[in-house]
C-alpha positions in Angstrom: 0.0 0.0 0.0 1.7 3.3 -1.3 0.8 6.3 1.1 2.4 9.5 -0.4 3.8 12.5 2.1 2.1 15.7 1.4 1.0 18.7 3.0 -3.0 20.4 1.6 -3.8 23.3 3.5 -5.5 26.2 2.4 -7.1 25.7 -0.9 -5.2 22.8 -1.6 -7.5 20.7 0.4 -10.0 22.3 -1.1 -8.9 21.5 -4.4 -8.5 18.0 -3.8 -12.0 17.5 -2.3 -13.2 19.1 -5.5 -11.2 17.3 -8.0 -12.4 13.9 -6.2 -15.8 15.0 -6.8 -15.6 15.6 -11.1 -16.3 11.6 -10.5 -19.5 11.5 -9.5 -22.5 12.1 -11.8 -24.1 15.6 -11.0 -27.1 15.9 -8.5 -30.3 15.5 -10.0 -32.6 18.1 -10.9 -36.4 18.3 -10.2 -39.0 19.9 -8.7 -39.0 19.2 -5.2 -42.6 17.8 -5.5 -42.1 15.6 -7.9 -41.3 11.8 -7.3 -37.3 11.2 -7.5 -37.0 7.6 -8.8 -40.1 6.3 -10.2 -41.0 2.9 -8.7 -39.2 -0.1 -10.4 -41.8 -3.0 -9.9 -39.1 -4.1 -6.7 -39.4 -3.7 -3.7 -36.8 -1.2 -2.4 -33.9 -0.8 0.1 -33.5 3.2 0.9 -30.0 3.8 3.0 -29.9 7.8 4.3 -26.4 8.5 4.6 -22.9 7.3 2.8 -20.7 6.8 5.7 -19.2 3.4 6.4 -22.3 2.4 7.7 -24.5 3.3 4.5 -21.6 2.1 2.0 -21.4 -1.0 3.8 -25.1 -1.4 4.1 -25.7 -0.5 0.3 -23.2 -3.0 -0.9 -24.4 -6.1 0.8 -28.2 -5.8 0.3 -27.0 -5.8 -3.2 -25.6 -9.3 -2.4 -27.5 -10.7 -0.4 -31.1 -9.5 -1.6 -31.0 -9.2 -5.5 -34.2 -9.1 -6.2 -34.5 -5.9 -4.1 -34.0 -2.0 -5.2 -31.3 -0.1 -3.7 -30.9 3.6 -2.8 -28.2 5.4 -1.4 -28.7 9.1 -0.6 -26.2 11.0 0.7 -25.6 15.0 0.3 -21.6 15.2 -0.2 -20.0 14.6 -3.0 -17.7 12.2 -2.3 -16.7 10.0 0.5 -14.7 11.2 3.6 -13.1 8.5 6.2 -13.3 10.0 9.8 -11.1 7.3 10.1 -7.3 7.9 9.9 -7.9 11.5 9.6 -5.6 12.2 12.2 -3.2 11.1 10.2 -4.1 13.5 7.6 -3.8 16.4 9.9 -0.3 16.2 10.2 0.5 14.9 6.7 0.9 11.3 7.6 -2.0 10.2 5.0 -2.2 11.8 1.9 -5.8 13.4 0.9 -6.8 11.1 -1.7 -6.1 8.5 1.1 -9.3 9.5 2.7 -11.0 10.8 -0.2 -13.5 8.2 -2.6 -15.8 8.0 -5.4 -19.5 7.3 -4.6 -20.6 6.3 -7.9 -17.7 3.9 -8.9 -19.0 1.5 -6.1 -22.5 2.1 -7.1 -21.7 1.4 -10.3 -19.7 -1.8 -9.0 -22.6 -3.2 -6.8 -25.2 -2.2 -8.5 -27.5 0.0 -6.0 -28.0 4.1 -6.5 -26.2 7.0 -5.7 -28.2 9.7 -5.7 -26.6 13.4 -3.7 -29.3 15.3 -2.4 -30.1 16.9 0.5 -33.3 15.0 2.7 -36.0 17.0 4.2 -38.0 15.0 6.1 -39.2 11.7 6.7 -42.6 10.0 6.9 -42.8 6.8 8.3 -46.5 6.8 8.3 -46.5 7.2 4.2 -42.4 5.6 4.1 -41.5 8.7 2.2 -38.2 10.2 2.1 -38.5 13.9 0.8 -35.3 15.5 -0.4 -34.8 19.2 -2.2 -35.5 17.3 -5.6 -38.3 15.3 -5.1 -39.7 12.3 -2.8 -38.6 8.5 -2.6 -41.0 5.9 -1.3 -39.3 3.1 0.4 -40.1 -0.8 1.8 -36.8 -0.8 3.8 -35.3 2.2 5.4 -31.6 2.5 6.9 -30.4 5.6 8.5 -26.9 5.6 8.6 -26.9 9.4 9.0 -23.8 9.9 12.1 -23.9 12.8 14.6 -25.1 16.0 15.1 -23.1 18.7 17.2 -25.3 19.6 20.4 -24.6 22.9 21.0 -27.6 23.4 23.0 -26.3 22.3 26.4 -23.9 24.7 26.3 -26.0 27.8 24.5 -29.5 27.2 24.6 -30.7 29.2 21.2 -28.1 31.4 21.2 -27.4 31.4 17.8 -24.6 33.9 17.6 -22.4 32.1 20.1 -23.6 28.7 18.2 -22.2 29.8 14.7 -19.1 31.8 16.0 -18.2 28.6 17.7 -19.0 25.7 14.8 -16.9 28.0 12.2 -14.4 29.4 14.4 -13.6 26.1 17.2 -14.5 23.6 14.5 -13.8 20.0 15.0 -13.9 17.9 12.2 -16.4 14.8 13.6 -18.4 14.7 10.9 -16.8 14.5 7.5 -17.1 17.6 5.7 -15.1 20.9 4.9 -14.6 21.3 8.1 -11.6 18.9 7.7 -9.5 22.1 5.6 -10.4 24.3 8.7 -9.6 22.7 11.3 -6.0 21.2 9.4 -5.1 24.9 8.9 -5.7 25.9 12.2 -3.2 23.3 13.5 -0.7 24.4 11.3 -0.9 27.8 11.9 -0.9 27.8 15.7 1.9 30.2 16.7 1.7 28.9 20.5 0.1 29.6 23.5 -2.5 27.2 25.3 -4.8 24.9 23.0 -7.6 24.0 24.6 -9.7 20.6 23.4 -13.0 19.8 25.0 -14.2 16.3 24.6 -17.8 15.0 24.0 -19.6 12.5 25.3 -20.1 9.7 24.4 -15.8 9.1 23.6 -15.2 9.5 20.1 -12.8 6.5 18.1 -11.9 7.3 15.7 -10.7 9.4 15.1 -9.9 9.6 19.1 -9.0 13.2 20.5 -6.5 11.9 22.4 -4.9 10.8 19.3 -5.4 13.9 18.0 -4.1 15.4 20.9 -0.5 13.4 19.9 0.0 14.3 17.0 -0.6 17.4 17.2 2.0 17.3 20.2 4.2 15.7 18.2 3.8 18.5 15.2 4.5 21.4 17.5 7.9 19.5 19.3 8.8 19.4 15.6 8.4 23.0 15.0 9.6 23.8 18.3 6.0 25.8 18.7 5.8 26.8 22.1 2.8 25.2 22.2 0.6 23.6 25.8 -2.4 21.6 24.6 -4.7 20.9 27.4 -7.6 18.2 27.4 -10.5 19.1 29.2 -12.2 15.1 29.7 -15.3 15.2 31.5 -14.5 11.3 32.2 -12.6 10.8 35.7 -9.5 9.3 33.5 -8.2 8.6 30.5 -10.6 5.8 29.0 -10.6 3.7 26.7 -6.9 2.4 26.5 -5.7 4.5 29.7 -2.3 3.0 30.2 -0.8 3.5 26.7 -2.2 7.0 26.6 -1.1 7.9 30.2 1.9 6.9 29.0 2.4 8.5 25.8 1.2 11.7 27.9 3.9 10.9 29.9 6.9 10.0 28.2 6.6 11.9 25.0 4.8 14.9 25.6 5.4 15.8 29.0 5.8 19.4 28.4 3.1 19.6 25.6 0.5 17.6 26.8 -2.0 18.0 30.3 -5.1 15.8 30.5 -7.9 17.6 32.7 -10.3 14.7 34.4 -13.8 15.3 35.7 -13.8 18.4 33.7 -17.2 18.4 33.1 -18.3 21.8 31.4 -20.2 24.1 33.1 -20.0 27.0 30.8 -18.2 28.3 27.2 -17.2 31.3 26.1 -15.6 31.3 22.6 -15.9 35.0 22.5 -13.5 35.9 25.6 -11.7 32.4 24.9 -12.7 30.5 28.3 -14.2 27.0 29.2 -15.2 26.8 32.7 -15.4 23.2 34.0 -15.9 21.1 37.3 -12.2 21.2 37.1 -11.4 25.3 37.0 -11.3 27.4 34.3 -9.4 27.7 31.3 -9.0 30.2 28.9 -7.1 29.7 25.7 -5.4 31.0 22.9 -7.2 28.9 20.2 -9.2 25.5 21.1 -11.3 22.5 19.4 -14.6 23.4 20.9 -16.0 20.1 21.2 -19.6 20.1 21.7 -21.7 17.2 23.5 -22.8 15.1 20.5 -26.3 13.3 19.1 -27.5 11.5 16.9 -28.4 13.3 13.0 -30.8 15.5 12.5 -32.6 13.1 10.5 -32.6 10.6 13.3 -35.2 13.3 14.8 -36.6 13.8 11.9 -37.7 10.3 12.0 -38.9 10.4 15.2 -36.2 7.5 16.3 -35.0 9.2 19.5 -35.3 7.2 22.6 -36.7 8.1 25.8 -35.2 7.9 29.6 -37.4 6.0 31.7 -38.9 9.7 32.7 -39.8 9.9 29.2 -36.9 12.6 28.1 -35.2 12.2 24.6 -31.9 10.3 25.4 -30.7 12.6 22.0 -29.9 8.9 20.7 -31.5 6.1 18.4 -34.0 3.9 20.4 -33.4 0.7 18.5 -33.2 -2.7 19.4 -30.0 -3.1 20.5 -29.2 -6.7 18.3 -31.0 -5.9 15.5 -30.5 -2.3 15.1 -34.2 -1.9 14.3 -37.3 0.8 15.4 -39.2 -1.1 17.7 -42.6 0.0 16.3 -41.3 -0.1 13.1 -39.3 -3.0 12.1 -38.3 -2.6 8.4 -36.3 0.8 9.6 -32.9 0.5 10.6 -30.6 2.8 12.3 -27.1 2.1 12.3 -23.6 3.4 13.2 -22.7 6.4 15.4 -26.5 7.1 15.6 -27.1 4.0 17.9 -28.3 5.3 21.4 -27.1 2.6 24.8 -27.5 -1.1 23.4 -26.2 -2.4 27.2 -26.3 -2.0 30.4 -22.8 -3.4 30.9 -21.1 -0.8 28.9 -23.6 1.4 26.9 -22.7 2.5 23.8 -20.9 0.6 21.3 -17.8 2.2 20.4 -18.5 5.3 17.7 -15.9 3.7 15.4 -16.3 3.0 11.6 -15.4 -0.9 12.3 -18.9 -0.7 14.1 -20.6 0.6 11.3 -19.3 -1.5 8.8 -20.2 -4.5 10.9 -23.6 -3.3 11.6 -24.1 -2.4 7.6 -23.1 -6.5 6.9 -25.3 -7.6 9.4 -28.6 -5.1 8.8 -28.0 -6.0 5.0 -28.8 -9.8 6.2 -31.8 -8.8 8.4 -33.6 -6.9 5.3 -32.7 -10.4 2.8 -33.9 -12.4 5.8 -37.3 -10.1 6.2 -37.7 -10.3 2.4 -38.0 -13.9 2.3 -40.1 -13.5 5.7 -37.7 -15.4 8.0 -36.7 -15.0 11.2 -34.1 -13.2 12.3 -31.3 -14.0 14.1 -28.5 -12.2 16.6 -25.2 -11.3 14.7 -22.5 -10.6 17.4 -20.2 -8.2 15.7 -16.3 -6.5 17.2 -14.8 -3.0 17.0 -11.1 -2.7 16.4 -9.6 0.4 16.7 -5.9 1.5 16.1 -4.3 5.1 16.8 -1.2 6.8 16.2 0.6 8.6 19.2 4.5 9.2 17.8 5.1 10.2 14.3 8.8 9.4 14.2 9.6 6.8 14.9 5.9 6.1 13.8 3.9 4.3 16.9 0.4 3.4 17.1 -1.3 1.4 19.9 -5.0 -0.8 19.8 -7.8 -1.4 21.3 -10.6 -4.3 20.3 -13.6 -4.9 21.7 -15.2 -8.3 21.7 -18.9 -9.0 22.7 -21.3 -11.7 23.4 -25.3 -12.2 24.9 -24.3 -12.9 28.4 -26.9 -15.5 30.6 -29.5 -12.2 31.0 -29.9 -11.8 27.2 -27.5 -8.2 27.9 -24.6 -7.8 25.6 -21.6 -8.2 27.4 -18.0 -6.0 26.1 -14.7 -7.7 26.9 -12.0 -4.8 26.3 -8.5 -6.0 25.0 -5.8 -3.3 25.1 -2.5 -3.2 23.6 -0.7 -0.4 25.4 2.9 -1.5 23.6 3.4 1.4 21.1 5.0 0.5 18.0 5.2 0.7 13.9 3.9 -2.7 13.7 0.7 -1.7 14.8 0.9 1.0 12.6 1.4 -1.2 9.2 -1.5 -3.0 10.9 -3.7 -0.2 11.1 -2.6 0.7 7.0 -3.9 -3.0 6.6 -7.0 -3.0 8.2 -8.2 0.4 6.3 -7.2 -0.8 3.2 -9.0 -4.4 3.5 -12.0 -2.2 4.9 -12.2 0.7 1.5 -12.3 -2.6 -0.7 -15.0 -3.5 1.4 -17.2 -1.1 0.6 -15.5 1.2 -1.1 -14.6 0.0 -4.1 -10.9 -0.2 -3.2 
C-alpha cells in the first residue's frame, strides 16, 4: 500500500475534495414535489447517509437480496473516512487517502447514488423527501452519524452557536470542516490549545490521538505550544495505560489531561471554558460540543426516551438488530445508535462498528424479504491510533462482545498499550482491506 507525504492546506485541500468530486454524476434536478425515482416494480432498500455504515449497508443488500432496489442518498460529494484522519492532519495520509468515489462502487454493486439533500421523513407514508423530489421506500436505513449539540452549552443562542462551529470547528463529521480545522493546526503560533471532549468518547478518530499528534507536530516545529484536554470522564478511558503513557513520556511538556472536567459554561468570545475542574481560557481551542444522533434521526422520530420519558438525543433501536421497535423494516445504524447495554452502553462510535452493523442489517432486510426469522449477529470494534510520528507508533484497542446468561450484551476490552510501527502497518492493513470492502478499493 503506497501512502504519499504531502502537506494540503489552504485551498489545496480544497482542491482535492473538488477534483475527487468531477467523479460523480451531478445531482439531480427536479421539482422538489415531484417523485425522485419512479418505482421499479421491486421492492426497495432506501439507505440515508454514505458513511461506512450506508456504504457497507448498500453493498451487501445488493448481495444478499438481488431481487431488491437499492438507494443510497447522501448529500456530499464524495466520501470522507473520519477514520485515519488524524493522520491527515499532520500529513501522515495523503488526501486522496481518505478521499473516494460514490458512484464507482454504485456502479460496482449495483444500488443508486443519488446526492441530495433530505428534508424530512414520513414513516407513516415511508416517504423520504429531499430538495429534488420524494422517494418511497419498503426498507429504510439511517446511517446518517452525529449531530453537534450545541444546546447544552447555549440554549438558542445562535450567535455564540455559529461563531463557535466555524471558528472552534472540529472535524467529527466528515465535511469541509476537515480544511479548517487542518489549517488551524498548522498555523498555531503557540500559546495554550484548549480541546474539550464530547460524550459519548469519540474513536476514531480519538481526540487523544489527535491530541499526539498534534503534540508531536508542535515539538517538531519547536511551537511553544501547551495543549490541554478538558475530559469530562474521571481518566483517560478507553486504553488509559498506553495514553497515560504517551502523555507521559513523549509529551510531558506539551500535553495536560484535565479529568472530571465536566463543562459548566463556554465562552468562545473571551476564549474561556469553565469546568468542574477550574477554568481555562485559551489562545485557540477545538470546541468540542456534546454530541447526538443526526438531524434526521429526529426527523424520523427515532430518538429514545429515559425512563422519565426525556429524549436520550440517541437512536432507540433494538440493541441486536438495530431496528425501530414499532417499526421493524427501519434500521438505524452506526454512530447514531443510542445505549445497546447495560454493561457498557454504547458501542464504540468507530467505523469498524458501522461496517459490521451495515453487513449484518444487509442480512436482516434479505432475511425479512423472504419473511424469516431473524437471528443475533454478534459483531467487534477494532480500533488503532497513532501517538508518535517518528519513529511512527500506534497502539490498539478491540472490543469483543457476546449475549451474556440475561440476554445483555456483554463487552470484553483487549488493550495493547505496547506502542510500536507494527501496529501502525496494521492499522494501513485494516483500512485498506475495509475501502475494498465497501468502497470500491
Amino acid at each position: 500500500m503506497s501512502i504519499t507525504r504531502r502537506t494540503v492546506l489552504r485551498t489545496g485541500a480544497v482542491a482535492a475534495i473538488t477534483a475527487a468530486a468531477s467523479l460523480n454524476a451531478q445531482p439531480l434536478i427536479m421539482k422538489s414535489s415531484s417523485e425522485l425515482i419512479p418505482r421499479s416494480g421491486k421492492r426497495r432498500v432506501v439507505i440515508l447517509g454514505g458513511g461506512w455504515g450506508g456504504m457497507t449497508t448498500a453493498r451487501y443488500v445488493r448481495e444478499t437480496a438481488p431481487d431488491l432496489e437499492v438507494v443510497m442518498i447522501e448529500r456530499n460529494p464524495v466520501f470522507w473516512s473520519c477514520p485515519l484522519s488524524n493522520k491527515w492532519l499532520i500529513d501522515v495520509v495523503d488526501t486522496n487517502f481518505l478521499v473516494h468515489s460514490y458512484m464507482a462502487p454504485a456502479r460496482r454493486y449495483g444500488y443508486t447514488y443519488v446526492q441530495a439533500e433530505i428534508t424530512d421523513i414520513d414513516r407513516g407514508k415511508r416517504r423520504v423527501h429531499t430538495a429534488q423530489g420524494h422517494l418511497d421506500y419498503d426498507w429504510l436505513v439511517i446511517a446518517a452519524g452525529i449531530r453537534y449539540a450545541f444546546e447544552p452549552w447555549f440554549g438558542n443562542d445562535r450567535k455564540a452557536i455559529e461563531y463557535t462551529r466555524t471558528q472552534y470547528a472540529t472535524a467529527y463529521i466528515p465535511s469541509a470542516e476537515h480544511a479548517l480545522v487542518k489549517q488551524k493546526i498548522h498555523n498555531f503560533k503557540g500559546g495554550t490549545f484548549v480541546m474539550t471532549l464530547p460524550p459519548p468518547h469519540r474513536c476514531p478518530p480519538s481526540p487523544y490521538e489527535r491530541a499526539c499528534l498534534m503534540a508531536w507536530l508542535y515539538q517538531q516545529r519547536k511551537t511553544n505550544a501547551k495543549i490541554i484536554i478538558l475530559d469530562p470522564k474521571p481518566m483517560i478511558a478507553p486504553i488509559t495505560a498506553s495514553y497515560a503513557q504517551a502523555f507521559r513520556e513523549l509529551y510531558p511538556n506539551t500535553i495536560t489531561h484535565v479529568p472530571k472536567a465536566v463543562i459548566k459554561e463556554v465562552d468562545p468570545f473571551n476564549k474561556v471554558v469553565k469546568t468542574a475542574a477550574g477554568d481555562f481560557k485559551f489562545d485557540d481551542a477545538l470546541l468540542m460540543s456534546p454530541h447526538q444522533a443526526a438531524d434526521l434521526v429526529w426527523k424520523a422520530d427515532l430518538i429514545g426516551k429515559t425512563p422519565e420519558g426525556r429524549p436520550t438525543g440517541w437512536a432507540g433501536v433494538h440493541p441486536l438488530y438495530y431496528n425501530a421497535p414499532n417499526d421493524p423494516q427501519v434500521f438505524v445504524i452506526g454512530d447514531a445508535m443510542g445505549a445497546v447495554s447495560p454493561q457498557f452502553g454504547h458501542y464504540p462510535k468507530a467505523g469498524h462498528v458501522a461496517n459490521r452493523q451495515g453487513r449484518s442489517v444487509a442480512q436482516f432486510i434479505a432475511l425479512q424479504a423472504k419473511g424469516q426469522e431473524l437471528k443475533p449477529i454478534i459483531i467487534d470494534n477494532l480500533c488503532y491510533m497513532l501517538v508518535n510520528n517518528s519513529p511512527r507508533e500506534a497502539i490498539a484497542v478491540q472490543f469483543d462482545y457476546k449475549i451474556g446468561p440475561e440476554g445483555h450484551l456483554i463487552q470484553t476490552q483487549i488493550d495493547d498499550n505496547e506502542r510500536r510501527e507494527e501496529l501502525w502497518k496494521e492499522d494501513l492493513r485494516w483500512v485498506g482491506i475495509m475501502y475494498k470492502d465497501f468502497a470500491a478499493g
